[in-house]
N, C-alpha and C positions, 0 to 999 in steps of 0.2 A: 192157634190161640182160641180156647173155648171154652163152655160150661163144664164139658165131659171131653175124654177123648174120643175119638169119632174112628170107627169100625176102616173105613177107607181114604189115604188118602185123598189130601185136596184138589191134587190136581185131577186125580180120576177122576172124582166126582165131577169136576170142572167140563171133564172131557166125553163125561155121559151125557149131562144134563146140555150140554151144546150141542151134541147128536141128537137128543130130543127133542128139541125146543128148536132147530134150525128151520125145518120143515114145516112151514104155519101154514093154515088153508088158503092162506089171502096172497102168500107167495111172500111174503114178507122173513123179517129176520131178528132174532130178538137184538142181535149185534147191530144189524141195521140201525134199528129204532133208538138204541141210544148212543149211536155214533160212531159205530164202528171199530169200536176199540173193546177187546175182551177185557180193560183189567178192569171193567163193569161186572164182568160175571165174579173176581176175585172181591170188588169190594160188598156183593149180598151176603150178608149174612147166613150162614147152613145153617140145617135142619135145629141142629143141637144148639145154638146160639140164640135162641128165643130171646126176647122182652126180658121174661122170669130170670135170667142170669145176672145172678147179684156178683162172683167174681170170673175174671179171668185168670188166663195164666196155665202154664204145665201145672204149677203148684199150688196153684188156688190160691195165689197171697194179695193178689193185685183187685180193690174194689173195683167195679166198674165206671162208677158214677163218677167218681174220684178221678178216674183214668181219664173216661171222655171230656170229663169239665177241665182239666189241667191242657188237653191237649188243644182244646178250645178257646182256652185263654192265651197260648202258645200261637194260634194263629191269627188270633186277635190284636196279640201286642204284633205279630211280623205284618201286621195291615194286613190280612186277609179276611178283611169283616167277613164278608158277603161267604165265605168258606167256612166260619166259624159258625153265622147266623144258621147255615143248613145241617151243619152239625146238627147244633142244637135242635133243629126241626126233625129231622131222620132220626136220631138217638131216643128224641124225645125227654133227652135231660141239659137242662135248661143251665150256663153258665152261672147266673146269678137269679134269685128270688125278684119278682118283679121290687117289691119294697126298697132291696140294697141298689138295682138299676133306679130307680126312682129318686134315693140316697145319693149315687154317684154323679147322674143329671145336674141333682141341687148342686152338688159342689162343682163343678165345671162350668157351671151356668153363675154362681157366685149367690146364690139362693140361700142365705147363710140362715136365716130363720129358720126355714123351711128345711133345710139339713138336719139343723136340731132336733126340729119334730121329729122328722123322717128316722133320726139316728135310735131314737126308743123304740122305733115300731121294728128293728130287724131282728129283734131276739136276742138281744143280748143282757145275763144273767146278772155280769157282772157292773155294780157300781159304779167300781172305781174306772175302771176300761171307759165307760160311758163317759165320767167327765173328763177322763184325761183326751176321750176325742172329741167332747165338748171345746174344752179348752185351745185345741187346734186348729179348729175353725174360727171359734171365735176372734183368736189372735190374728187369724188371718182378716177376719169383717173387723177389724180394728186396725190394721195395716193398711188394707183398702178407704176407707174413712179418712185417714189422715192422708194420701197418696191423692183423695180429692178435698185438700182441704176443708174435708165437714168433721170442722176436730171438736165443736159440742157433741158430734151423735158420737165420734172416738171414745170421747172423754167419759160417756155417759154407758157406752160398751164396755169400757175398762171396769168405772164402776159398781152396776147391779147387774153384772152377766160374767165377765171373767175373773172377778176378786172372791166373787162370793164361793166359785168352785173351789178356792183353798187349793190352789194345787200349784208348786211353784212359786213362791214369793220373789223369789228373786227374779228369775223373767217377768214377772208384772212391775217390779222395780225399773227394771229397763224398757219394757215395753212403754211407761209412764214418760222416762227423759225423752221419746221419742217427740213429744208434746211438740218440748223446745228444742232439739235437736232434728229434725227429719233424715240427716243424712246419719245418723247412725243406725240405724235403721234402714238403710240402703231404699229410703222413699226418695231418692232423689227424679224420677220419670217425670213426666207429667202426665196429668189424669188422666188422657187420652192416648196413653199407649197399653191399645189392648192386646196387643202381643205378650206383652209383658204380663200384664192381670193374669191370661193364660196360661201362662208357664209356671206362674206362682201357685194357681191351682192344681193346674196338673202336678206340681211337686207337693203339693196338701194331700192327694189322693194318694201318692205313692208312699207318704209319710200314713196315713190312715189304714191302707193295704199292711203296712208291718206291724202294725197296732190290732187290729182287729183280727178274729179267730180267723184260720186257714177256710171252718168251713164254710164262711162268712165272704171270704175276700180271698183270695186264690195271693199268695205273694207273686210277688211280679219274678216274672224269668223262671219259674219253678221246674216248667220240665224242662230248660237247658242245664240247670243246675243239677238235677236228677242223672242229666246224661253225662255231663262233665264229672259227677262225682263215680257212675258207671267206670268211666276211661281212668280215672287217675287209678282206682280201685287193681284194675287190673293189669296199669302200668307198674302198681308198686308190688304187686302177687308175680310178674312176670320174672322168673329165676336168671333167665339171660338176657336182661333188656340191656340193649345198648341201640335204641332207634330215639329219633326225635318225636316229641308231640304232633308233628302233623302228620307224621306215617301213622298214625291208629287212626282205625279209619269205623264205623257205627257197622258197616256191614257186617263184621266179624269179630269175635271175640280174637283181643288181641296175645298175642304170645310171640316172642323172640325165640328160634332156634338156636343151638348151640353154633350153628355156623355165623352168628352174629358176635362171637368172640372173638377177638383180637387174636389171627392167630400167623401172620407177618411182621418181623423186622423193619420198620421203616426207618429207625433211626437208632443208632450207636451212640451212648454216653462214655468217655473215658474221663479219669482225673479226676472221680468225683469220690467226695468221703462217707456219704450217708443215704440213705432211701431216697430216691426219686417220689414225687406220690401223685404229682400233676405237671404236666407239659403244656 
């Protein structure tokens, strides 16, 4: 995987440059020094893989930028902050724009003003996108309001911050009974369950993450979804398939042999008048 193809392969190279580099004046070892495990020397970058590499790929179809930030975010959502964070520091390409991290704080933190601010400054062209994730928040700092009982600032949210967006009448209709209702609106917690508040936000951001441009917000789960549509691709190209989903396995492309065809008697049918077609 490179800019260009590269004159030798990897592993020579691999197998020079540890011939080279073993022998240091100090008696030391490059393996040493980063812990004794070669697949150090597999994850540097070679010669031909500069900075300047805007794609990868045999075919050249895969951005880079694109790549690194997707796989970033991939190990960001499996909780491998602190794996995702060096990513981004060794790549030198950055997950999200400080402005959109800035943006995503405000909503987790429940910074709903300040969201709003935040939401004009990330470059976004379009309008209507803008109020309708106006709108999302907002309904959320109006759900929160009424969840503590401060249903004048609710009522006051409803009116010269969510109505004037025009967007949706009918959810501002419902959102409105909620005044005198609470539990239709599933405010039934009490103020003080911030677990709750939490959860509510974390599902606003993932609601925001689908709304907002890919280059913007990474959708959530992108490179499992990229690798699952990989596998079913070549489950449904596969001419002999007769295996289950969990026999495909990432390491290899998959493919069914013809010795995977049914090619034993196991059961005899007599007395029957028409095609079999399932057992």
């Amino acid at each position: 995987m490179g800019c260009v193809e590269d004159e030798e392969p990897t592993l020579k190279r691999m197998k020079v440059a540890f011939t080279e580099l073993r022998g240091l004046s100090n008696g030391s070892s490059i393996i040493e020094r980063v812990g004794g495990s070669s697949r150090d020397l597999m994850t540097r970058p070679l010669p031909s893989e500069g900075d300047n590499c805007k794609v990868i790929g045999l075919r050249g179809v895969i951005r880079k930028d694109e790549f690194v930030r997707i796989i970033a975010n991939a190990l960001y959502s499996l909780g491998y902050k602190k794996s995702s964070a060096l990513l981004e520091e060794e790549s030198g390409i950055a997950l999200y724009s400080s402005t959109v991290n800035i943006f995503m704080r405000h909503i987790l933190d429940g910074n709903w003003d300040e969201s709003i601010y935040t939401l004009r400054k990330i470059g976004l062209s379009n309008e209507s996108m803008v109020k309708s994730a106006s709108f999302f928040i907002l309904e959320q700092k109006y759900l929160e309001l009424l969840q503590a009982d401060r249903v004048m600032e609710a009522v006051k949210t409803l009116r010269t911050e969510i109505a004037p967006l025009s967007i949706n009448n009918n959810r501002i209709h419902e959102l409105s009974s909620f005044i005198m209702s609470p539990s239709l609106g599933g405010l039934t917690g009490s103020p003080g369950e911030e677990h709750l508040r939490a959860k509510s936000q974390t599902k606003l951001l993932e609601e925001l993450q689908k709304l907002l441009p890919p280059t913007i917000m990474i959708p959530e789960n992108r490179l499992e979804h990229l690798v699952e549509q990989a596998l079913l691709l070549q489950r449904d190209s596969c001419v002999y398939h007769n295996a289950s989903d969990q026999e495909m396995s990432l390491y290899t492309d998959h493919t069914c042999g013809k010795n995977k065809i049914p090619s034993q008697t196991l059961q005899v049918l007599q007395a029957h008048s028409d095609e079999i077609w399932f057992l």
